[in-house]
N, C-alpha and C positions, 0 to 999 in steps of 0.2 A: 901528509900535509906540511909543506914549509911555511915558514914566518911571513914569506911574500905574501903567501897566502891569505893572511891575514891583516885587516887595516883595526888599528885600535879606536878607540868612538868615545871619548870624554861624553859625559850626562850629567848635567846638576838638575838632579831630582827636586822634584816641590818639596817647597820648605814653607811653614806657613809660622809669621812671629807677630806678635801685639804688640806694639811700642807705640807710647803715648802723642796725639798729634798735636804738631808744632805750636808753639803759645802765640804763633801768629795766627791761627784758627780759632774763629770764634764759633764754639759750640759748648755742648754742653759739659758739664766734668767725669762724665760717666760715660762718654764717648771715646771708640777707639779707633786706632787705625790698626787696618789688618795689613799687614807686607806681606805679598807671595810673589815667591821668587817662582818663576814658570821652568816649564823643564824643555829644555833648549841643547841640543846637539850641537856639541861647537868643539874644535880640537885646542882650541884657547881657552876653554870653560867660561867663557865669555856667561854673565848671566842678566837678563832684563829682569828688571824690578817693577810691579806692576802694585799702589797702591790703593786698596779699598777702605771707606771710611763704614766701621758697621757702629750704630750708635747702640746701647746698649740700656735697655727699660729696665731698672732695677728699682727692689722697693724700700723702703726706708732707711736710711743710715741711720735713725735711732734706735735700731732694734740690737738686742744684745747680744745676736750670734751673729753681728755681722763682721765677716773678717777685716782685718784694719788695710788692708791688701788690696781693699774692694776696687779703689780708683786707680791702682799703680797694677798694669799687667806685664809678668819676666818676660826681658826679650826672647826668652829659649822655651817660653811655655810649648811649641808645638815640637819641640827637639828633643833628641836623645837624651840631652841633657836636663831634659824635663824629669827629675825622678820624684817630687812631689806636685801634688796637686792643691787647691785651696780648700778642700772639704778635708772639716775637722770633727768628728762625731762628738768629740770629748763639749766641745761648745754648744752642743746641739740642749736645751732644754728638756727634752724629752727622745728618748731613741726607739720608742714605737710608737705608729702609727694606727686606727683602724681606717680603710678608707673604703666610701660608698660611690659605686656608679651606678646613675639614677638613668637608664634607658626610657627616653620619653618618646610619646605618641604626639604628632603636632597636627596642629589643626588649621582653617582657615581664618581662625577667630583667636586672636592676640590673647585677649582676656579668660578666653578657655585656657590657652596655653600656660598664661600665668598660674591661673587654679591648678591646674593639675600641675605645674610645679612646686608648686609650695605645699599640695598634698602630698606627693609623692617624697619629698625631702622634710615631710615630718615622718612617714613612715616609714624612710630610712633609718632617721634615728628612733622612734618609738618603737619598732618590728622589732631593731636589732637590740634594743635592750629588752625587751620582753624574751627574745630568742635567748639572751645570756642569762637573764635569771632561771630560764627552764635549766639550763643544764647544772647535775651533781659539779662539777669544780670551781669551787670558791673562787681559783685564783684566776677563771674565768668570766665568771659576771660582773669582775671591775670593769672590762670593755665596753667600750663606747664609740661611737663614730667620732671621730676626728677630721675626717675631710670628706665633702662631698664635690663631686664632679659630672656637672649638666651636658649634653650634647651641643654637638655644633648646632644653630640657628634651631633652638628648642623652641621661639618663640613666635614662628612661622615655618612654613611650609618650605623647603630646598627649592628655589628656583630662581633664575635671574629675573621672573613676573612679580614674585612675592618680596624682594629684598627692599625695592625703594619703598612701598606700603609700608613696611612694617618697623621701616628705620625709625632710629629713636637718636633724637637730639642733644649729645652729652659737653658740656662744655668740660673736658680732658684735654693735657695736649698730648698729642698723637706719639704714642710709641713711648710713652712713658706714664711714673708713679706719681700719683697726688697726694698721696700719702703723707707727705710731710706739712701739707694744706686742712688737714681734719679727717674726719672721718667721709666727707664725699657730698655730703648736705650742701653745703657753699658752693660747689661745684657745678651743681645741677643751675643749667639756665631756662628751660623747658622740660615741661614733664616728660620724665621718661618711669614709666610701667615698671617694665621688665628689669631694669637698673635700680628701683628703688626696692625691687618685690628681694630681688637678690643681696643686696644691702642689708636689709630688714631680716630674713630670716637668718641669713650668717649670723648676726648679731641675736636675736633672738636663742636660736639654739647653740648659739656659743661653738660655731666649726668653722672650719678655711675651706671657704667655698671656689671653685676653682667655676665660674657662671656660664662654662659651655661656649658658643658664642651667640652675636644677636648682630643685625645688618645695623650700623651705626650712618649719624650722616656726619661731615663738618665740613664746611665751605664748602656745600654745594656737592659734594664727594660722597658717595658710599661706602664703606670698610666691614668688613666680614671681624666682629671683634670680640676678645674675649675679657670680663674682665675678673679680676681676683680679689676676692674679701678676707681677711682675716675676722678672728674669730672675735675680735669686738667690736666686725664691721666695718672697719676700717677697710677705706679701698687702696688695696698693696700693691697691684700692678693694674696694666693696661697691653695686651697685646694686637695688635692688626696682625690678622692674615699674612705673610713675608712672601709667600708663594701661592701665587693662584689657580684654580684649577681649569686649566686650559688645557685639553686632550681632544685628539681627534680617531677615534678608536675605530678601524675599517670592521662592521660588522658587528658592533660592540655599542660604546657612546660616545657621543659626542658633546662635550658642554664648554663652555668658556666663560667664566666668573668674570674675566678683564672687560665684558660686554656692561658690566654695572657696576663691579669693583675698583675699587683702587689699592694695590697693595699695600703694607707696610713696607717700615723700613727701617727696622729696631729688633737685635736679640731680645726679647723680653723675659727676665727671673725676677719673681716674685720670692721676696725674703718673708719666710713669715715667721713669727717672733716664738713658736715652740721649737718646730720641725725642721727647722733651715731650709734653704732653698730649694724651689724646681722652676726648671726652666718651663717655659709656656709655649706650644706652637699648635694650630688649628689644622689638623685632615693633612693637607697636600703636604703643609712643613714636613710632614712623618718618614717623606723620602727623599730628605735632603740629611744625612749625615754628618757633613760641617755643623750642622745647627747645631744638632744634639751635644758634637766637640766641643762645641763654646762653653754648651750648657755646662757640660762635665769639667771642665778645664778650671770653669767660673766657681765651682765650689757644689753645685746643686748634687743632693740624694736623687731625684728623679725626674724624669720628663711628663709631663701634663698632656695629653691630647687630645681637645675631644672631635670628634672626625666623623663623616658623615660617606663614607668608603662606598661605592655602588656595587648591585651584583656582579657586573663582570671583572672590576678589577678586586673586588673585595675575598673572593675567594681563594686566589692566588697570593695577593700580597698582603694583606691586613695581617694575620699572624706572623708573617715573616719579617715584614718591616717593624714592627715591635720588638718580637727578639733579638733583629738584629741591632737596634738604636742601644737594648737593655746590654748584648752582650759586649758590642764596642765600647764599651762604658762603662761597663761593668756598675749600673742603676738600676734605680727602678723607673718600668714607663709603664702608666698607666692612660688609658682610650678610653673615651664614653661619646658612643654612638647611638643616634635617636634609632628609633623601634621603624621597620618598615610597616607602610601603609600601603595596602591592597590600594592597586587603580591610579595611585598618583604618578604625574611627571618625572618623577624620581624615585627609582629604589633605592634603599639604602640596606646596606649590609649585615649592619649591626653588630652582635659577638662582642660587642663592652670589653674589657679586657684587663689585668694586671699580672704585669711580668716584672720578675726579681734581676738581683744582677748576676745570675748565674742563669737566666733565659727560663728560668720556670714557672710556670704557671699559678697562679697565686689564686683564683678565683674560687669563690665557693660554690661554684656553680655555674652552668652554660646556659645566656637567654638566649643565642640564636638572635633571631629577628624579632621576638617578640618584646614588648615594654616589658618593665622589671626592674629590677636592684640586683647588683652584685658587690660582695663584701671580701676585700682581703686584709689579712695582717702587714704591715709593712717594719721589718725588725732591720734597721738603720745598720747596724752593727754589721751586719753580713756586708755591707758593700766594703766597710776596713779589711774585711777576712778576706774576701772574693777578691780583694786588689793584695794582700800580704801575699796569697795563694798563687796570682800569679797577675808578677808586677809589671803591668804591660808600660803604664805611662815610663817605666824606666828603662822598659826594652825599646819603646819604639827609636829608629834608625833615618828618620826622618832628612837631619841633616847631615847624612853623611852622603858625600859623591862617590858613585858607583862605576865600574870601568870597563867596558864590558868589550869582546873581541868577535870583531864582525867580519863573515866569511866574505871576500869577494868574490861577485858573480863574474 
């Protein structure tokens, strides 16, 4: 083979950077712009710059583990040059977790669905502490639940029939924290059930409630959303849906959420004032991997998801898109999927879920499809080790151009 033979082929590989948008934008201050450079064949490495604005739901700046970092993101955060990240465990107020997913059964009737929520997430925390006093090790029955995690639309039925019914009215603004407004009381301009019932037991039982989702309305719009209590009640975050579940499966299913939904348009991380960040995203977000990047980049221990996966794609992807989000990232993601029901419109998958940041399974147990509680440890510390162990944010190669030699035909 001679060198004729050969023609060389410049490539400037995606390079993806955060840098703050221009003070001629008027938005909000926890809004960023994402720059991605596309990958473009050129023998001049000629490269088009392609700019997206992703706003960014974050929960309170008064809380104490919040990095001072929080509003300024490094131009080289997605680059090689990236060799630290903004998660600092040492700030962290507490470095374990116990965290419950509460697998729920839904029904036609709103106010069934409330009951049996606020039963089932007392006997998440009640069960689990009666289970740790049963056992001989002392330095076991100090545990306690610390965060609970409800299914997607726990509060009705999965369907594009059941979502306008069951909407509830929250005066939030979209895609972001209220957090700095009270605890969520003021907030409310119409009663809403399910947002108050969630509210009130956070606070009651003293846990970071992560509230599944619920079909929300505002201006007339739908939103598939989820929202986040801290453990004095306080409401931390707000997420909308970012991606909606639009498939068209030959032989399989078919559904499309965009028939009644309206997406979001916000990363949504919830700061909560023990455990430090996790980022928030509903079911479909779980196969989109940039998300999760942000989440990680942004400081959070774990991704949040509660997901409502169907039998055909559930079996194949639902375990695998969790450890893949946990191992890119080296986090923890934890899923909380409602319980299938015999006969309805919708199957749903179920298998609840908690994976570490070395992709292992954390669950105390497998519900399958049936309602239930699953319980795992979550020990913060391991995500410093499993990133010391192997230090990808310093390996990745992102922005470097690659040269590659292309045979001609």
């Amino acid at each position: 083979m001679t060198n004729s033979l050969l023609r060389r082929t410049c490539f400037s590989i995606t390079t993806a950077r955060f840098t703050p948008l221009p003070n001629t934008v008027n938005t909000n201050s926890n809004t960023k712009s994402l720059v991605v450079v596309n990958n473009i064949p050129s023998r001049r490495r000629t490269r088009r710059i392609n700019t997206f604005v992703f706003p960014v739901s974050a929960s309170s700046s008064n809380n104490n583990n919040n990095n001072n970092n929080n509003n300024m993101m490094s131009k080289n955060r997605f680059t090689s040059s990236s060799s630290n990240d903004m998660l600092n465990i040492d700030n962290m107020k507490k470095k374990n977790a116990r965290i419950a997913l509460v697998q729920l059964t839904s029904t036609s009737s709103k106010e069934e669905n409330i009951e049996n929520m606020l039963a089932h997430v007392d006997d998440a925390i009640l069960g689990d502490k009666q289970l740790e006093e049963e056992k001989e090790d002392e330095a076991k029955k100090a545990k306690v639940v610390d965060i609970v995690v409800l299914p997607e639309m726990w509060n009705c039925p999965y369907g594009n029939e059941f979502f306008a019914t069951f909407a509830e009215e929250i005066e939030v603004d979209l895609g972001s924290s209220v957090a700095e407004k009270g605890a969520g009381d003021s907030m409310l301009v119409s009663p809403s059930p399910s947002f108050e019932a969630m509210r009130k037991i956070a606070k009651e039982k003293k846990v970071v409630l992560f509230g599944g989702s619920i079909p929300t309305r505002k201006d007339g719009k739908l939103y598939n959303t989820c929202f986040v209590f801290d453990s004095d009640g306080t409401l931390i975050a707000t997420h909308h849906k970012l991606h909606l579940f639009d498939v068209d499966i030959p032989d399989g299913i078919t559904f499309f959420e965009s028939k009644t939904l309206t997406a979001g348009n916000a990363v949504t991380i919830a700061n909560t004032k023990d455990f430090g960040k996790f980022g928030v995203g509903i079911c479909f977000d779980l196969r989109f991997p940039e998300y999760a990047r942000v989440c990680a980049l942004e400081g959070c221990v774990g991704m949040i998801y509660p997901g409502a996966f169907n039998t055909v794609t559930g079996p194949l992807h639902w375990t695998l898109l969790q450890r893949c989000r946990a191992v890119d990232n080296q986090m923890f993601v934890a899923t909380c999927s409602p319980s299938r029901v015999e006969g309805a419109s919708y199957q749903a998958h179920g298998d609840s879920s908690v994976y570490g940041p070395f992709g292992e399974k954390l669950n105390d147990k497998e519900l399958e499809e049936k309602p239930g509680i699953v319980y795992a440890d979550l020990d913060f510390t391991q995500i410093e080790k499993r990133r010391s162990a192997m230090p990808l944010n310093k390996q990745r190669r992102l922005s470097e151009t690659y040269e590659l030699l292309k045979k001609d035909v």
